[in-house]
N, C-alpha and C positions, 0 to 999 in steps of 0.2 A: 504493500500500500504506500501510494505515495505521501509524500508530508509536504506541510506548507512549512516554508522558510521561518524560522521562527523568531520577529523582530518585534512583537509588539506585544508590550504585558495584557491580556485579557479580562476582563471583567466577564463574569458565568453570567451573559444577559443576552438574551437572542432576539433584538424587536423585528416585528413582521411584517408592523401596518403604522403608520405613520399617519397625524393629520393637524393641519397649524401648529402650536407648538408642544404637541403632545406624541410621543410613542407609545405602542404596546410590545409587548415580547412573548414570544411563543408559549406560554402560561395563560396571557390574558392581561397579565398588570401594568397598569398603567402611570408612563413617568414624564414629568415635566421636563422639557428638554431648553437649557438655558444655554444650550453651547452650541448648539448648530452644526456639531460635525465638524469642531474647528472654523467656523464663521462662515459657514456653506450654505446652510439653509437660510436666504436673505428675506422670501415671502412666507416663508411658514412652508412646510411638510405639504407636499400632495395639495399645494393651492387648484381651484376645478381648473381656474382660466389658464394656471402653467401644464395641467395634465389633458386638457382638451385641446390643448395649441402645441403638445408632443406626439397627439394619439393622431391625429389631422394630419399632422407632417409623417407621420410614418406610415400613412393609406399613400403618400403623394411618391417622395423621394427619403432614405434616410442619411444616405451618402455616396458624392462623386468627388475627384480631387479638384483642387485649384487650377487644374488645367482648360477648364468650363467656366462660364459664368457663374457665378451665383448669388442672384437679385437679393438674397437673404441678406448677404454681409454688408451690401449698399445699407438693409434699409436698418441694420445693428447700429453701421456706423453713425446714421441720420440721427437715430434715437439717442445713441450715447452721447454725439455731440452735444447735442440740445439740451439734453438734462444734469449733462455734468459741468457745461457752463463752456465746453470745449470745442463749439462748431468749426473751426478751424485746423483742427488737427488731425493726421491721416490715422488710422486706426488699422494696425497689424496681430492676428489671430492667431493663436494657439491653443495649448491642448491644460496648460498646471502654470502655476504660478511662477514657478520655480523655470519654467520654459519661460515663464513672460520674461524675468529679469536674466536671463542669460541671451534673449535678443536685445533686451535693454542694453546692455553693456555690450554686445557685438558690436551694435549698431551704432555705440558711441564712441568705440574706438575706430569705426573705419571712416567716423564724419572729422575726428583729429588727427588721426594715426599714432595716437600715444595708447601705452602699456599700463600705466599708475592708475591704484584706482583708492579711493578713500572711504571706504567704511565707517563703522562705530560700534562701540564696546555693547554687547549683550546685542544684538544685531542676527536676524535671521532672514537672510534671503532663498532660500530651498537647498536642494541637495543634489545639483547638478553640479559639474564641474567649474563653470564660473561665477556659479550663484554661493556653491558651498565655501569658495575661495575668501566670499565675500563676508562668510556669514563668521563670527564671534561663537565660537564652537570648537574647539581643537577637537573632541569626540565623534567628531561625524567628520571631518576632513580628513581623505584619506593620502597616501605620499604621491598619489597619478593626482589629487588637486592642486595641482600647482599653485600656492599660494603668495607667493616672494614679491607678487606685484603690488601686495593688499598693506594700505597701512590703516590701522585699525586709531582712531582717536577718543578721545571721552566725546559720549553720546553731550549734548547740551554744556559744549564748552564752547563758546564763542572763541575765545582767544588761540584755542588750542588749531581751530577748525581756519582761522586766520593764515596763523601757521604752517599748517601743515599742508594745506591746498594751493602749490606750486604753479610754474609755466607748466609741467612735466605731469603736472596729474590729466590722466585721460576722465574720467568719471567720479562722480561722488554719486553714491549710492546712499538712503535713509529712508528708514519708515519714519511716516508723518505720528504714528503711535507704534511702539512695540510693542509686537504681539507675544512671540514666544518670550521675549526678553524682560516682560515684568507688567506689561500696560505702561510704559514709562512715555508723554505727551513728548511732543519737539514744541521749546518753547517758539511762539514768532520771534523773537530778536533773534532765535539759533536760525532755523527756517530764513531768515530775512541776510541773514551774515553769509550765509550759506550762498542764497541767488547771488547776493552781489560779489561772493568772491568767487563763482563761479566766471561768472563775468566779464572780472578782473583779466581771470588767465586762461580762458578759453576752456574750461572744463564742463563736463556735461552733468547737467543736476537732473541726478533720476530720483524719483521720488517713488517707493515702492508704497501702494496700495493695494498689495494682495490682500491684508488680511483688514485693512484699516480704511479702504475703502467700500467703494458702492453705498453711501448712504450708511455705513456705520457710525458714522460720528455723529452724526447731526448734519455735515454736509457731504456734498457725494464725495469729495476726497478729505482727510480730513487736513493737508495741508492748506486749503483754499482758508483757513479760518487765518493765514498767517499774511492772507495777500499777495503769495509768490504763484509764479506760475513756473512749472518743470519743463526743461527739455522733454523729458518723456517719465511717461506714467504706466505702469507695471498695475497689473490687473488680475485677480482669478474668483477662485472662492466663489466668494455669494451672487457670482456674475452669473449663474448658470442655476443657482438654487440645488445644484446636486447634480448637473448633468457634466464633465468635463469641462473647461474651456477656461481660457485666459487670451490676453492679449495687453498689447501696450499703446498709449497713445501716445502721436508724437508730435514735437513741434514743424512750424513749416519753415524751421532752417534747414529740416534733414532732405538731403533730395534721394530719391528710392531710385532703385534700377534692376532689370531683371537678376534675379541670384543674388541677390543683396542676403533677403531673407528669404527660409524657406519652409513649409511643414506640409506633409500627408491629411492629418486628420484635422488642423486648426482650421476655423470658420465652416467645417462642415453643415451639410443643412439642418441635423437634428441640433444642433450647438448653436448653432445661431438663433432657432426655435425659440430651443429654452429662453436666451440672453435676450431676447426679443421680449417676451413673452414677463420677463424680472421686470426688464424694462416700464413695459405696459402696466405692470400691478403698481409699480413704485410710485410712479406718478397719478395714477390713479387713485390711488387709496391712501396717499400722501405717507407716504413710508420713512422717507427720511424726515418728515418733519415729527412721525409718533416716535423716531427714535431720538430724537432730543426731550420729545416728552417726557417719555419713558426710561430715559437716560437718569431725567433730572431726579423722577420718581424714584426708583432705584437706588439712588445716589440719597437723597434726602431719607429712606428709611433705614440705609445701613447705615449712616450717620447718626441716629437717633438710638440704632441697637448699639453702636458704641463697639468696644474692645478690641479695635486695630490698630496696628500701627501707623498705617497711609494708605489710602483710598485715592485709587489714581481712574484716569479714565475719561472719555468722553464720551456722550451719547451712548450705544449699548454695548460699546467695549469699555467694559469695567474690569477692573482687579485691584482688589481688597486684600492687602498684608499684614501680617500676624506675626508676631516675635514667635510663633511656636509653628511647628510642621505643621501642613494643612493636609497632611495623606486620609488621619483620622476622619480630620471633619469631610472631608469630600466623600468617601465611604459611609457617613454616617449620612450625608444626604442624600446620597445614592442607594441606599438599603434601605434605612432607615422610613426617610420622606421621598425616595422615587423622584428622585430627582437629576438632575445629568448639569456638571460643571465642570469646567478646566479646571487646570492651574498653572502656574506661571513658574519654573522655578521648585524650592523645596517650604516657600510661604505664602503664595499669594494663588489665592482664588482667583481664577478667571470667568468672566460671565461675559458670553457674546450670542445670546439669544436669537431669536426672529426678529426682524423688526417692524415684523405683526405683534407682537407682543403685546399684552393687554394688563390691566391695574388688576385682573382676579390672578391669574399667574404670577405676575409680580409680588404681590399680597401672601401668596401661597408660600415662594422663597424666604417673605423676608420673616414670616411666621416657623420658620424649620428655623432660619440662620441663628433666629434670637434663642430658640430653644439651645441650639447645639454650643451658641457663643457661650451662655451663661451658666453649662457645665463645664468650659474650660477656663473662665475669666473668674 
């Protein structure tokens, strides 16, 4: 009998059926899900309008390569320009997040022809070979990531980021919030130091939104809240609600040319669908604007239940730290009250819900958290 590759610790839970922000699992029982799959599920579980606009598209076409037209990606493009504030910028498709920021950085080194690239401390860009080079992880970077190009700075050092961004850097790379790295915000003066010394010496400011954009924050990327605008913007996650896909947006300095970039399965028609379809429900049903709502709500009642050390976050990427390990309390909400959360690290809860998400859900978490805080506090 064959085996699966064995990389991911397991929880004994098998859900089978999915709906808004609710799972069940092969039992029957039913859990509140505040994590999204790692910030995938952007309109909620099995929304009708995202599974009627996948069932549609697979009586029609469900995939041919880029070698064809496909009116789909035109009309991806139209809609993401519009709502993410970026009508202007050409829009390049793929398949993971992690593909998005390793054309990001291709693409930036063949617009300068430089090698350097500038990162930052606790920093996760995927686990591709120029994504992993980038990422603040020695544990996941293997000796074929060639990494010697990478210099790594304090995340939110103005002075340092000064410094260290040379004629000689090809790329700065940064999440507008880090995800695996803590929930840790980029202040606007970092954000702000960053464009203009990008500027300065010709370097390309990529701005990764895999996990921290599409309407997570409250706005669709959540750098836009600092007033910069990136060369190019790195995309995946909750862009697709669960179906594959990423892509990056770029500015109109970069000029394209055939074999620039390339991919088999990115922009496909079922993936365009989907990303269509996130699209349609966002603006529709004003999604990123319930996630500032619901940011705030969230944030205003773990605030009141008290016993943290720092409560970072915007909109419905939140993470809450603890002076003590959070492995217990995530298990206790997870068995306990049926409940599904990240975590950040070895102290910080991560919560990146739906951003359907509602005040009884909500109400539900913060009624488990205060239970669970007040037998360790």
């Amino acid at each position: 009998m064959a085996n699966l590759f064995d990389v991911y610790p397991l929880y004994d839970i098998e859900p089978v059926r999915a709906q808004g922000s609710y799972l069940w699992d092969v039992d029957g029982t039913r859990y509140l899900d505040l994590y999204g799959g790692h910030a995938v599920i952007s309109v909620g579980h099995t929304h009708p309008r995202y599974v009627q606009a996948l069932t549609d598209q697979l009586h029609k076409i469900s995939f041919y390569s880029n070698s064809v037209r496909i009116p789909l990606q035109q009309e991806l493009a139209d809609k993401l320009g519009a709502l993410s504030g970026h009508p202007d910028y050409a829009l390049f498709l793929c398949n993971s997040g992690a593909e998005a920021n390793e054309n990001a950085l291709k693409l930036a080194s063949f617009h300068n022809g430089r090698t350097k690239v500038v990162a930052f401390t606790k920093s996760f860009h995927g686990r591709t070979a120029g994504a992993v080079a980038a990422t603040d992880n020695l544990s996941i970077v293997a000796p074929i990531n060639y990494n010697q190009h990478v210099q790594f700075l304090p995340f939110n050092d103005v002075d340092a980021a000064l410094t260290g961004i040379t004629n000689e850097t090809c790329a700065v790379i940064i999440e507008g919030i880090q995800g695996v790295g803590g929930i840790h915000v980029a202040t606007d003066s970092f954000l702000q130091a960053l464009r203009q010394r990008c500027d300065e010496t010709g370097a390309v400011l990529i701005l990764d939104g895999v996990q921290c954009g599409y309407g997570r924050s409250g706005r669709f990327f959540s750098h836009q809240f600092s007033g910069i605008e990136a060369d190019i913007i790195s995309m995946a996650k909750g862009m697709g609600n669960g179906f594959p896909i990423g892509g990056i947006l770029i500015s109109p300095k970069f000029k394209s040319s055939y074999g620039l970039l390339g991919t088999t399965f990115g922009g496909n028609h079922l993936a365009c669908t989907a990303a269509i379809a996130v699209l349609d429900i966002m603006k529709d049903e004003g999604l990123i604007e319930n996630a500032t709502r619901m940011g705030t709500y969230f944030m205003d009642g773990i605030r009141q239940i008290g016993g943290y050390k720092d409560l970072r976050g915007r909109g419905l990427m939140i993470g809450i730290e603890y002076d003590f390990p959070v492995d217990a309390l995530r298990k206790s909400l997870l068995f306990t009250h049926k409940q599904f959360t990240g975590v950040a690290g070895k102290h910080t809860i991560r919560l990146l819900p739906s951003l359907a998400i509602g005040v009884d859900e909500a109400d539900k978490f913060l009624e488990a958290l205060s239970k669970e805080v007040k037998q360790v506090v």
